[in-house]
ChimeraX commands (.cxc) that place a marker at each C-alpha (Angstrom):
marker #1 position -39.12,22.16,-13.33 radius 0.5
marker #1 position -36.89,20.60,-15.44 radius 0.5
marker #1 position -33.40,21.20,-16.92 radius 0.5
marker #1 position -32.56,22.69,-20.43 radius 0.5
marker #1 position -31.46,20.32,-22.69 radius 0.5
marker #1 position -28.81,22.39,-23.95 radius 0.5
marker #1 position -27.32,22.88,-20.53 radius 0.5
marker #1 position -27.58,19.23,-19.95 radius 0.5
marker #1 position -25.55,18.70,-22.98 radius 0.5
marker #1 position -23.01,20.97,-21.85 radius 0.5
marker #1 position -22.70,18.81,-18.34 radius 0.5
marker #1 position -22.20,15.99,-20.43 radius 0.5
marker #1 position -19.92,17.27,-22.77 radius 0.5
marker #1 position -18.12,18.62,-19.90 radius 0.5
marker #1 position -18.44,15.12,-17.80 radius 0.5
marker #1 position -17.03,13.43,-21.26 radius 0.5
marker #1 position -14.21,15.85,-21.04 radius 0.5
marker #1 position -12.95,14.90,-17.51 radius 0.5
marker #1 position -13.19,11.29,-18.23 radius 0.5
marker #1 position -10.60,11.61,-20.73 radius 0.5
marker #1 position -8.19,13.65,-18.63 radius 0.5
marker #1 position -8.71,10.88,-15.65 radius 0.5
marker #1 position -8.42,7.69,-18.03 radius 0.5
marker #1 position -5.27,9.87,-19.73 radius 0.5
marker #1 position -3.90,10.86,-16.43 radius 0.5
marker #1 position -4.41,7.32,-13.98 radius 0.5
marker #1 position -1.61,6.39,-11.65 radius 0.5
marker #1 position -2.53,2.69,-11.47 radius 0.5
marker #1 position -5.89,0.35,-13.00 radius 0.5
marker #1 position -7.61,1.64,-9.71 radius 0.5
marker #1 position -7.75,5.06,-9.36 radius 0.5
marker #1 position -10.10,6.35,-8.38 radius 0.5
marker #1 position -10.65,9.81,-10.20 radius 0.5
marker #1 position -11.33,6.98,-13.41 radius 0.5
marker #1 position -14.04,5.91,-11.66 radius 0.5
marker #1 position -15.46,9.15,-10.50 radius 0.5
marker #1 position -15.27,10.24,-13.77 radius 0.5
marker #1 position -16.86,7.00,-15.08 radius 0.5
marker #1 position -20.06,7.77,-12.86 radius 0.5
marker #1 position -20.00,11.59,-13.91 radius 0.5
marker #1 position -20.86,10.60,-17.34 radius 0.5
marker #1 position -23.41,8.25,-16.50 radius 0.5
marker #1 position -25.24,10.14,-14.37 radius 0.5
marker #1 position -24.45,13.47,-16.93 radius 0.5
marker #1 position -25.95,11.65,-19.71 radius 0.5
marker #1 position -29.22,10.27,-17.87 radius 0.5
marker #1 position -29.54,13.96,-17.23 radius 0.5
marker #1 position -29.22,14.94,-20.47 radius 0.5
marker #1 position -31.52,12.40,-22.12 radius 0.5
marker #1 position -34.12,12.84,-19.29 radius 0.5
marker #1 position -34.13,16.72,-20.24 radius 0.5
marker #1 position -34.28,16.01,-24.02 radius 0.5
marker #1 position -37.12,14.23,-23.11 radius 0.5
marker #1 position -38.55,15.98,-21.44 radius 0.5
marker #1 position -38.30,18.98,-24.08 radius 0.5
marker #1 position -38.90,17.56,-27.11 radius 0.5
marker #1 position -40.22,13.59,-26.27 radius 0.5
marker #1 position -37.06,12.14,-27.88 radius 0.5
marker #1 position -34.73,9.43,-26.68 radius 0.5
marker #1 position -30.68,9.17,-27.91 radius 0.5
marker #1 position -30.49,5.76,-29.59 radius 0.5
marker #1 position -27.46,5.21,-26.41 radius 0.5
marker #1 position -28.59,3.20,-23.15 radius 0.5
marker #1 position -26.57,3.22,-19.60 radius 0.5
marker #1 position -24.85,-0.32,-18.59 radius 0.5
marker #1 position -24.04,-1.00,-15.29 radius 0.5
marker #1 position -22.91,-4.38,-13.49 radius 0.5
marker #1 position -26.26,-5.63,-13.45 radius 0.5
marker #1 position -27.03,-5.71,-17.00 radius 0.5
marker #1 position -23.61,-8.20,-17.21 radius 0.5
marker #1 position -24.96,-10.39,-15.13 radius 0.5
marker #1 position -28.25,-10.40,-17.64 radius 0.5
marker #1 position -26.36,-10.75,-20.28 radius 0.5
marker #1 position -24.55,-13.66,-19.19 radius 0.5
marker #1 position -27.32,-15.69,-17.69 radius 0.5
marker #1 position -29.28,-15.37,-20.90 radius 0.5
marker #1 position -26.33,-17.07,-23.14 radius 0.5
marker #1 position -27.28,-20.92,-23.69 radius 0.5
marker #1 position -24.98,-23.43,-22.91 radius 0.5
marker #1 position -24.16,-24.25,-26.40 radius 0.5
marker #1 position -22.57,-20.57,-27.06 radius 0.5
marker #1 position -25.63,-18.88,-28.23 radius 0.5
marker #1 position -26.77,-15.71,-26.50 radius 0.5
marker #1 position -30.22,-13.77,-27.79 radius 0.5
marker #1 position -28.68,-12.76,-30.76 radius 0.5
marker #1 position -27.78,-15.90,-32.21 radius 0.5
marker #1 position -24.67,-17.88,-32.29 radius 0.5
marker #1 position -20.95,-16.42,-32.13 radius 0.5
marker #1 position -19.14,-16.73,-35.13 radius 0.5
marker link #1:1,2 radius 0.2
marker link #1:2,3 radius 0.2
marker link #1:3,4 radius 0.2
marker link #1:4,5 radius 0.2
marker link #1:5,6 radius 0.2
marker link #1:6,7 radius 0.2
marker link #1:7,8 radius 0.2
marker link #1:8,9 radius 0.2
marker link #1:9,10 radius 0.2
marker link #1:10,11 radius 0.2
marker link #1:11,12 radius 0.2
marker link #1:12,13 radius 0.2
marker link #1:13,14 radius 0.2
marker link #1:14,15 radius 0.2
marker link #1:15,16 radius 0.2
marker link #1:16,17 radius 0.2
marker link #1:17,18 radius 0.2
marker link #1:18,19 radius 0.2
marker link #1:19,20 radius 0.2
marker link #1:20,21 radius 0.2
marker link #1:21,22 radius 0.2
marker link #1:22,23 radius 0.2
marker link #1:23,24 radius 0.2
marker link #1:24,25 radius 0.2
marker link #1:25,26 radius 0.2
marker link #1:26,27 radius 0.2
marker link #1:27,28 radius 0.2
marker link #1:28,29 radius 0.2
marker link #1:29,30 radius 0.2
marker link #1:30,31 radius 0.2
marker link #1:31,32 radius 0.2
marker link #1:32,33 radius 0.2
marker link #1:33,34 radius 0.2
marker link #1:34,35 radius 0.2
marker link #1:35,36 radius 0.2
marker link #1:36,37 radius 0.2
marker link #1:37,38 radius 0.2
marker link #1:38,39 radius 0.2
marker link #1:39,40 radius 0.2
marker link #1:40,41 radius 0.2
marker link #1:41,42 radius 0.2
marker link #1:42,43 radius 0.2
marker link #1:43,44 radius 0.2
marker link #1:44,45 radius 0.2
marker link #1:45,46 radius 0.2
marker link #1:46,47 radius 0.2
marker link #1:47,48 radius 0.2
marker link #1:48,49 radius 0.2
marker link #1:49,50 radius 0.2
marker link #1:50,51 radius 0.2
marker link #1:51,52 radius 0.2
marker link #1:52,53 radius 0.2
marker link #1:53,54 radius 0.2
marker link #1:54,55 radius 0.2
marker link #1:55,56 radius 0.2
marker link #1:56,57 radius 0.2
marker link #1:57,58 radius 0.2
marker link #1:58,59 radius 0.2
marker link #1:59,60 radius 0.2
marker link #1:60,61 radius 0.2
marker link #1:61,62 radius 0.2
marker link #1:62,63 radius 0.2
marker link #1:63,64 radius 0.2
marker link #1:64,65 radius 0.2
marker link #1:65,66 radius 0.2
marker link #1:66,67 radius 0.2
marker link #1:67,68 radius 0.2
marker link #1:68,69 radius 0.2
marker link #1:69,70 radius 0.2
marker link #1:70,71 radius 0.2
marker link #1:71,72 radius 0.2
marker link #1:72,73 radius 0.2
marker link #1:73,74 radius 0.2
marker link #1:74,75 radius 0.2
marker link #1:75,76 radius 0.2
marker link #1:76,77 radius 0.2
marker link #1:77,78 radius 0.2
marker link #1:78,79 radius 0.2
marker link #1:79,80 radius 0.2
marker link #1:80,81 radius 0.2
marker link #1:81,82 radius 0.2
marker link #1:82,83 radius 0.2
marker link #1:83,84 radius 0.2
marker link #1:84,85 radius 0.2
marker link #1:85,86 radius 0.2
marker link #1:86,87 radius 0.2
marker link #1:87,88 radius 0.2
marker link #1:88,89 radius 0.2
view
């Protein structure tokens, strides 16, 4: 059974929404309603695209990053400066 995308939306919209008050609202760099927040809208929006998927087969052109795609990122840049897309300029 899955999850109407519409309602999923909502979640996320609402997830969105709380993220702002937290970030808007923090008492120091670590607090940690931010980062409950920051995980609500991750895990809202994985929600929502996994129910838009499965409803109508279509994929939001936004992707998820978490620590471990940093890591990727910086092991794939060269030593001379250039990453996968090409020198920095």
């Amino acid at each position: 059974m899955s999850i109407d995308p519409r309602v999923a939306l909502e979640a996320l919209v609402s997830a969105f929404e709380e993220h702002l008050a937290a970030a808007t609202g923090k008492r120091d760099d670590d607090d940690p309603a931010v980062e409950s927040a920051f995980f609500r809208v991750a895990d809202s929006f994985e929600a929502y695209e996994d129910a838009l998927y499965a409803a109508t087969g279509e994929f939001t052109p936004l992707d998820v990053y978490d620590d471990d795609d940093e890591d990727d990122d910086d092991a794939d840049e060269d030593q001379d400066g250039e990453d996968d897309l090409g020198p920095r300029g």
